[in-house]
Structures are given as structure tokens and as C-alpha cells.
C-alpha positions in Angstrom: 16.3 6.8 6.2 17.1 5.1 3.2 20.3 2.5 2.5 21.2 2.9 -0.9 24.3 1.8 -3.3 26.5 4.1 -5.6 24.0 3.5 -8.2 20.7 4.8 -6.1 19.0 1.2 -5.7 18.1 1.4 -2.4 18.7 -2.0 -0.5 16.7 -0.7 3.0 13.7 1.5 3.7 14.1 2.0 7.2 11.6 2.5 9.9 11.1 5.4 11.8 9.1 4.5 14.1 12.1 2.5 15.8 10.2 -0.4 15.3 12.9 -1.8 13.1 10.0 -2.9 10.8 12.2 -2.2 7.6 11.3 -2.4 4.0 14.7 -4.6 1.9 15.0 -5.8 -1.4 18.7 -8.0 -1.8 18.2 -8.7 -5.6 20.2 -6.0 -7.5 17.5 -5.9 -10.3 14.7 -5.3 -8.1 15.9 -2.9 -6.2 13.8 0.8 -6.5 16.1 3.7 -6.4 15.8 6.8 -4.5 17.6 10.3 -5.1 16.5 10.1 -8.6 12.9 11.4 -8.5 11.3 14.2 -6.6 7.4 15.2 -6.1 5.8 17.8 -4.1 8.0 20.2 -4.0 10.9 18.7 -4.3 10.6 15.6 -1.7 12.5 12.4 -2.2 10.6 9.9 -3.0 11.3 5.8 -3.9 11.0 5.1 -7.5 9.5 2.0 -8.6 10.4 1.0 -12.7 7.7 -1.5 -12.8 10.1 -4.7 -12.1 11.2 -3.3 -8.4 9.8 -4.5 -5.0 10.7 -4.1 -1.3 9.3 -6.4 1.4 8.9 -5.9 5.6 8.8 -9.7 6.7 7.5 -9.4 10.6 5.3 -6.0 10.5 2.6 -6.2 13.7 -0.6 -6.7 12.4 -2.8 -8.5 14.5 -6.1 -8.9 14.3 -6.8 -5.3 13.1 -4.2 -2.9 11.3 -3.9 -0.1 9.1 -2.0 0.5 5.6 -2.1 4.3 4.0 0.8 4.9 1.3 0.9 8.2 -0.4 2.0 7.2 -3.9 1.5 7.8 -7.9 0.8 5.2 -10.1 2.9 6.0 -13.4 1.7 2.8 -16.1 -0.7 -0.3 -15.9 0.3 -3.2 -18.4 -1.9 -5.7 -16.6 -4.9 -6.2 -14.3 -3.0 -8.4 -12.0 -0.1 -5.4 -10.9 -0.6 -4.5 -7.3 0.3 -1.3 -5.0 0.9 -3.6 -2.3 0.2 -7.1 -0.4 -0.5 -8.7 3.4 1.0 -11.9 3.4 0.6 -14.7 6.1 -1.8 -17.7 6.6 -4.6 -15.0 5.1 -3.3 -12.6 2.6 -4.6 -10.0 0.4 -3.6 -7.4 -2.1 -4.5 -4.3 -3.6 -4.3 -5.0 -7.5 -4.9 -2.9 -10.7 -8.4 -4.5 -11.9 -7.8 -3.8 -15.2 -5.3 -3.8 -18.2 -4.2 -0.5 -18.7 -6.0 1.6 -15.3 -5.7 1.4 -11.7 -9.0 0.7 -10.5 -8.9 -0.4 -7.2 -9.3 -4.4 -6.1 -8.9 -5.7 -3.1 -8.1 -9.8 -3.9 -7.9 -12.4 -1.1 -6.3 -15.6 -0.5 -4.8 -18.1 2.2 -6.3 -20.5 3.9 -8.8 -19.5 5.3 -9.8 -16.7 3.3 -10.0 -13.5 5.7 -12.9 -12.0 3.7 -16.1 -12.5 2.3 -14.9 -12.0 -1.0 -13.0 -9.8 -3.2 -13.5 -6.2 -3.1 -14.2 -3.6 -6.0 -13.2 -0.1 -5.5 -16.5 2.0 -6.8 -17.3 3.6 -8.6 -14.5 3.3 -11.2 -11.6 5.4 -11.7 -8.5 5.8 -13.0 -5.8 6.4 -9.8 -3.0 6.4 -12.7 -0.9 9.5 -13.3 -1.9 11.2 -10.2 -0.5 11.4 -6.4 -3.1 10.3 -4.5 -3.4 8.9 -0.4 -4.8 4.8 -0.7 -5.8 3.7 2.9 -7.1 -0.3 3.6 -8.5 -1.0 6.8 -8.6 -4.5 8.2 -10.8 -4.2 11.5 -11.4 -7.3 13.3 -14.0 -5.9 16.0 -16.1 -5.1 13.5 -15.6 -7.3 11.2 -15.3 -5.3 8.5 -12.6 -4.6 6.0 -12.2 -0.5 4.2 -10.7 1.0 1.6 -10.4 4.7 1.2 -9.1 7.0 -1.6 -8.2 10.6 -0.7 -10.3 10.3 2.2 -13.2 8.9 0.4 -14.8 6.0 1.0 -14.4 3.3 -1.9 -15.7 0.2 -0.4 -19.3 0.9 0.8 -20.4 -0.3 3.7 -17.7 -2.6 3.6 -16.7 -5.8 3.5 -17.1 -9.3 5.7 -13.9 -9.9 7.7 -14.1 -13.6 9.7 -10.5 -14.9 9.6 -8.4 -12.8 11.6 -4.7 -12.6 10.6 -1.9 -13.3 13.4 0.0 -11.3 14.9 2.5 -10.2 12.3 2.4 -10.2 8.9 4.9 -9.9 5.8 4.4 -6.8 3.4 5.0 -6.5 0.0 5.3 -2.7 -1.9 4.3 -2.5 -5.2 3.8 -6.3 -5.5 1.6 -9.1 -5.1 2.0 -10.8 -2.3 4.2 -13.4 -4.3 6.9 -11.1 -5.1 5.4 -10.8 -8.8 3.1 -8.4 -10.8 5.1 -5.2 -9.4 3.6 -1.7 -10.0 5.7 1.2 -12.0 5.2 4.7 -10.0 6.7 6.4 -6.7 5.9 6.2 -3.3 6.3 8.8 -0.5 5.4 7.5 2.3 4.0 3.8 4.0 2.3 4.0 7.8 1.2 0.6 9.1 -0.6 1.0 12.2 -1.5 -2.2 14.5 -5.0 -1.2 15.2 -7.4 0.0 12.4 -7.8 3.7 12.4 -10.5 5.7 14.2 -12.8 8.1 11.9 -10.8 11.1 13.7 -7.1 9.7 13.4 -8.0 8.2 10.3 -8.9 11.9 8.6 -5.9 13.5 10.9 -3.6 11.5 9.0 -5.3 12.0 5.8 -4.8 15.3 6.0 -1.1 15.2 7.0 -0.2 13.3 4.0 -2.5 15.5 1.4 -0.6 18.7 2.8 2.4 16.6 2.5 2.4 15.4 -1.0 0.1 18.2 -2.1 -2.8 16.3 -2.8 -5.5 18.5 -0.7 -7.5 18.9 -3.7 -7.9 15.4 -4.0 -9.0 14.9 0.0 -12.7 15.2 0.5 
């Protein structure tokens, strides 16, 4: 369900899981707008002009969670624009990598770091001007953090994961986790999940969301 003014700029992304984990945005001029842009057969979907965010301030996290958006990435004017950010003590976001593509980074921060480093999606491509399913898992029993692209595994064997984050955690859509470097394209959907997906739920929901958006040539 979406809040919205007589303009389209949508002030409230709401949660259906009845969580009440909404996505809001109170400034006027970075407010996306919905009713305006449709994909997939016609489905609504929030449009982002490259200056818009939204932000969920208590999402459950814990010390393992989920993010899959289904979204198309329309320009890149700078390496540092990101899809989207987890933001608490630890935080991380998943940033451009490059000037005028969308390759895939996964950059940390906080104190401490939650990772053993930064992580490149490989090998690289261009996820601009497509719709495509971008999935980060954050699994703590492991200790291993993920990153998948239409089902596909982007971050090898994965990545070191020692500082767990708490038990919520703010997110940021097509933003750093500052509120800056905001991405121009649509999104469709956002599940976070509080646990990090099995191999089986994982490619369940996968496949929901490519028949969805109509990406199923894209899932592997």
C-alpha cells in the first residue's frame, strides 16, 4: 500500500507483512513517486529520479537477515550511487563500482567493521537498463556474507562476516546509508527477512519474483 500526495510522491511504502516496518521519506524533494511508471505488464512500480530515497528506521535484522529487491537500474553518474544500505553500529551498502555501470560492490563501515572487507560482484557486468532480482545475504552462523544476481552467485565463496549487527537495523532504498549518492531506476518489490535464506527458500523466492517482474530469462 502506498501513501502518496496529489502529485504522486509517495510519503509511505507500507509493509505488508503487518510488521509495520514502513519505508517514509518527509522531504518533498526526495520523495519517489508511484502511479507514474509501470513494468511487467503493467505493475506499479516506485520511481526513483536519481535524487529520491525512502528509509525503514527499526527493520529486524539480527544477527542474520535477508535483503532481495526486484528493481531496474535506469542511469549511473557515479561509482559511489547505491541500490540500497544497512545502517547501525555496522553498516553496509550495495554501490555502483563504477562511473557510468552498475557493477555490483558491497562496501562496509561502522565500528566494528561487519566484514572482512569489501565485496566485488564478479565477474563484471552491467545490471543497468535491465530488471533484474539483487539478493545480499548476511549469515551470522556461518559467518559468511552473499550476494546473488538472478539467482546467481556473485560473490564466490563468500565473504568473512565477524561483527554481527543488532537486532534491528535502519534501511536505506536507493541510497547510501547516509541518505546521499541515491540511485535513478524503479523498484518493485523489497523483502527483508530476519534470518538469511535457505538454498530452497532462497530459489523459491527467486523464482516468484522473476515470474513476477518477468525476469525468468535472467534466473539461472
Amino acid at each position: 500500500t502506498i501513501v502518496k500526495n496529489g502529485s504522486n510522491q509517495v510519503s509511505q511504502w507500507r509493509d505488508k507483512s503487518g510488521g509495520g516496518n514502513h519505508f517514509n521519506e518527509s522531504t518533498n524533494s526526495k520523495k519517489p513517486k508511484s502511479g507514474t511508471r509501470t513494468a511487467a505488464g503493467g505493475k506499479n512500480v516506485i520511481d526513483f529520479d536519481g535524487g529520491d530515497r525512502m528509509t525503514a528506521s527499526s527493520v529486524p535484522t539480527g544477527h542474520s537477515f535477508s535483503v532481495v529487491m526486484a528493481a531496474k537500474i535506469d542511469s549511473i553518474d557515479h561509482t559511489q550511487r547505491a541500490l540500497f544500505a544497512v545502517k547501525n553500529n555496522q553498516k553496509f551498502r550495495l554501490r555502483a563500482r563504477n562511473n557510468s555501470k552498475f557493477y555490483g560492490q558491497i562496501v562496509q563501515g561502522g565500528s566494528p567493521s561487519p566484514f572482512g572487507g569489501h565485496t566485488n560482484f564478479s565477474p563484471n557486468f552491467d545490471w543497468k537498463g535491465s530488471r533484474n532480482i539483487f539478493q545480499v545475504d548476511v549469515d551470522y552462523t556461518t559467518n559468511k556474507l552473499h550476494g546473488w544476481v538472478n539467482g546467481v552467485a556473485k560473490t564466490g565463496s563468500g565473504q568473512t562476516y565477524s561483527n554481527s549487527f543488532p537486532a534491528t537495523s535502519i534501511i536505506k532504498l536507493m541510497s547510501d546509508w547516509n541518505g546521499n549518492w541515491n540511485l535513478n531506476g524503479w523498484v518493485g518489490d523489497v523483502i527483508v527477512t530476519p534470518s538469511a535464506l535457505s538454498t530452497a527458500d532462497r530459489q523459491k523466492l527467486e523464482g516468484y519474483l522473476a515470474h513476477k517482474w518477468n525476469t525468468t530469462t535472467s534466473l539461472a
